[in-house]
N, C-alpha and C positions, 0 to 999 in steps of 0.2 A: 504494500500500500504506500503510495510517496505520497507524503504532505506537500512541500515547497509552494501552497498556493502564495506566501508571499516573497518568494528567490530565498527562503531559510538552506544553511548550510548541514546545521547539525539538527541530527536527530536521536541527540543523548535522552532528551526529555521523554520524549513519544517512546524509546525504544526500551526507558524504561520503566514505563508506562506495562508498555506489553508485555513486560518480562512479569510483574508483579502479576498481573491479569492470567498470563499462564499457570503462573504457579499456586492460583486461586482455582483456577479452574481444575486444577489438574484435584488439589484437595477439596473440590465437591465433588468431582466423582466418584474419588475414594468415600467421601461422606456418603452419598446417595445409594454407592453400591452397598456399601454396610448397614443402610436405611433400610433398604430392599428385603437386605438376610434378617434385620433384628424385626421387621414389621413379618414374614412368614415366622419368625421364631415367636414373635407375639402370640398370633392368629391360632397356631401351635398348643402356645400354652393353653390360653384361652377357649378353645376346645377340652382341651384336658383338662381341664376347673370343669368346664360342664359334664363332662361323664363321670369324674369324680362326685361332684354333687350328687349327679342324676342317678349314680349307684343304691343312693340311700334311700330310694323312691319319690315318686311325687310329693305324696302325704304326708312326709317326714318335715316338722320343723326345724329337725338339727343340721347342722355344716357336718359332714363325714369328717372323722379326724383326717382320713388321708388329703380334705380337700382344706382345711385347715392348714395341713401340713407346705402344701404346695403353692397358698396365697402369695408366701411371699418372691417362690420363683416370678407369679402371676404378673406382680407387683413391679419385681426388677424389669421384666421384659419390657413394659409397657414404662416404666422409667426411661431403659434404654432410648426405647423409641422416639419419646421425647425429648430426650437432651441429643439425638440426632439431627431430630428435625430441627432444634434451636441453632445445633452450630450449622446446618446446610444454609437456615435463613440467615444466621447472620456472613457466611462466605457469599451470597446473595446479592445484600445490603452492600458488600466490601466492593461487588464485583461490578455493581451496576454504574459510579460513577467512571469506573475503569473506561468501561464502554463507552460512555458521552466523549471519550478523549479518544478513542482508537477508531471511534466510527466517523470523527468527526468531519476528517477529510475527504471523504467517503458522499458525505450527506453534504457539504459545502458544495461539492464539484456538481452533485446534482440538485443543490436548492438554486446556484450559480447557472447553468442551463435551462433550471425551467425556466425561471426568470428574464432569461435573459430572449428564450422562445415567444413566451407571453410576449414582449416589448415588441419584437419583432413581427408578430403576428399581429400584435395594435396597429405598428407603424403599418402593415402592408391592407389590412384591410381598412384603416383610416384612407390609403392612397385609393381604394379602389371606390373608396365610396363616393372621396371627392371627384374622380375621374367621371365616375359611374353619373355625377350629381350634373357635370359640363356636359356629358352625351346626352341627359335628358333635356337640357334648356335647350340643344342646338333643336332638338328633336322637337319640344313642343313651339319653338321660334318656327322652323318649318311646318307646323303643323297649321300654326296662324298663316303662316302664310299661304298657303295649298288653299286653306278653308275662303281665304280671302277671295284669290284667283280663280276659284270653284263658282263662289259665289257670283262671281262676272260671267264667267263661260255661262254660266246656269244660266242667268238673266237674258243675253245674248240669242242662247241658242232657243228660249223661251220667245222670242221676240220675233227670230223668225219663224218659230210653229205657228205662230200669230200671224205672223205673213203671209205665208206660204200656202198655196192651194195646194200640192200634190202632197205624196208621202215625206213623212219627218225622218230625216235619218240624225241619231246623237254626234254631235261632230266627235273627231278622234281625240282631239283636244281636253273634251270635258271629261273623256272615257279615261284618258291616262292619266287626269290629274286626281281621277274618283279612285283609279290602281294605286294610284301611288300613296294617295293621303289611308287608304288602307294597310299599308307595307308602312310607312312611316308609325300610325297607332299600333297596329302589331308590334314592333319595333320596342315603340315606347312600352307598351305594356311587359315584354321581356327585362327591358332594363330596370325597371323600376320595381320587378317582381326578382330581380339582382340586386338592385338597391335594399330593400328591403330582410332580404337572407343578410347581408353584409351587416346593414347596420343591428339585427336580431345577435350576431355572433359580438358584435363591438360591443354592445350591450350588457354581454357577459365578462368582457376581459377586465372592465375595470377592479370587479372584487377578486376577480383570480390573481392579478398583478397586484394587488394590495395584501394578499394572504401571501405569496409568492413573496412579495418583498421583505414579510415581517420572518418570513424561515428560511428566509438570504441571511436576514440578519441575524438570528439566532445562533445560523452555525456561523455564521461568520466571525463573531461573539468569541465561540468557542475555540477557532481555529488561531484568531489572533493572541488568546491566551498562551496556547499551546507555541505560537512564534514567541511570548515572551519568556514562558520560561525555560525554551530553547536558551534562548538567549542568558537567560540568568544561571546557566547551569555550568558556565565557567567560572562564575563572581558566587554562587552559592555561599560557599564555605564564608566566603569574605559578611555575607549577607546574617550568616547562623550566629559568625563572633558577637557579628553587633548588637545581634538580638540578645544572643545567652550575655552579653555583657550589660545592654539594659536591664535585664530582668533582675542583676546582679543590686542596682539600685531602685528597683519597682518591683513591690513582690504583686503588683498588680497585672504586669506585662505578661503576656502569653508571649510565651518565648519561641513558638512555632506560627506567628505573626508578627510581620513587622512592616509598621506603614514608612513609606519614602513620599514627599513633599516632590508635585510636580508639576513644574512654571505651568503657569496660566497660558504662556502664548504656546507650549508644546502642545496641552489639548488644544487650542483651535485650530492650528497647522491639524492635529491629528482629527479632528472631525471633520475638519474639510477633505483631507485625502478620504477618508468615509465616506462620506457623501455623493464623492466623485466617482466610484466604484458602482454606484446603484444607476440602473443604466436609466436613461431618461426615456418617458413614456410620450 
């Protein structure tokens, strides 16, 4: 798995990350498989408490000595049991932040693509709709106009049926402008039945680009952590003195914490590079 999402060199941090995580995992499965044996060894006893009882008849209000005798095998089993399940949960509890740090790179590189998909499918269906919005004005400007010129021819060829004694024949004129103002509304009604699908899908992108953005940044979060204490993993020791040496005068100080003071103008340079990272919609 390569981290380097921001050009980091070492990966002392991460690598020891995954060494602890191994070595967790490795003692839950030994815990889990000994869970396995001690819950059939329970289930086991636990049978054998009931045929021991069940020997002394129904009716009988006494505990059999022999089932007496065996309670506390009964007892330990089901002890076992439970102080197995307690240490699996807690190798669990130990294993699960492990995971937020080894998967992180993992989940950045794909929160970093959907995102970055979403923006790009904004930008191209925002272009298709404006395009989509200029082929309908040319279309409905033509359409006035057709209806215009229709309207003449109509009058026109109206004027001379009005004339005319013999048979009326439609001049070819009105015929191809009635073809055409028909191809032109087909036309329009395709496009604007394109319009339509476009702007239905743009519709949707804005909450997906905003969920999309907020689990950019989360792992992102995670990942720039993980670059710092890459980075702090040469200066540690330097970092542990100072602390075991405050704690030396503060019996208050947690001596596996220690805050560092830092300038005002570093965070806004560093939110602005932030910022600059999240693609523009």
């Amino acid at each position: 798995m390569k981290l380097n999402p921001f050009n980091k060199k070492s990966t002392a941090y991460y690598d020891k990350v995954k060494a602890e995580y191994d070595q967790l995992r490795r003692q839950l499965a030994a815990v889990n498989k000994e869970l396995i044996e001690a819950e059939q060894q329970h289930a086991k006893e636990r049978d054998h408490q009931t045929r021991l009882r069940d020997a002394a008849g129904k009716m009988s209000m006494n505990t059999p000595p022999a089932a007496k005798a065996h309670w506390p095998v009964l007892c330990a089993a089901h002890e076992k049991v439970d102080r197995l399940k307690s240490q699996a949960s807690s190798l669990e509890s130990q294993i699960r932040p492990l995971l937020r740090v080894l998967d992180a790179p993992d989940a950045f590189a794909q929160a970093k693509k959907k995102l970055d998909d979403l923006v790009a499918q904004n930008k191209a269906q925002s272009a298709e709709v404006k395009t989509t919005d200029i082929h309908i004005a040319k279309l409905n400007k033509r359409i006035a106009d057709l209806e215009v010129r229709i309207s003449a021819e109509t009058k026109a060829a109206s004027q001379t049926l009005i004339d005319g004694d013999g048979e009326f024949v439609v001049p070819d004129s009105l015929t191809k402008l009635e073809m055409e103002l028909r191809i032109v509304r087909s036309s329009l009604a395709d496009l604007q039945s394109k319009r339509d699908t476009a702007n239905a899908k743009l519709g949707d992108l804005p909450s997906a680009i905003r969920e999309a953005e907020r689990t950019f940044i989360h792992c992102r979060a995670v990942v720039v952590e993980i670059d710092l204490y890459e980075q702090l993993m040469p200066v540690m020791n330097a970092v542990a003195r100072a602390s075991a040496a405050r704690r030396e005068t503060s019996y208050r100080h947690d001596e596996t914490r220690f805050e560092i003071e830092i300038p005002r103008e570093l965070v806004e340079i560093a939110q602005a590079a932030l910022a600059d990272e999240v693609p523009v919609t």
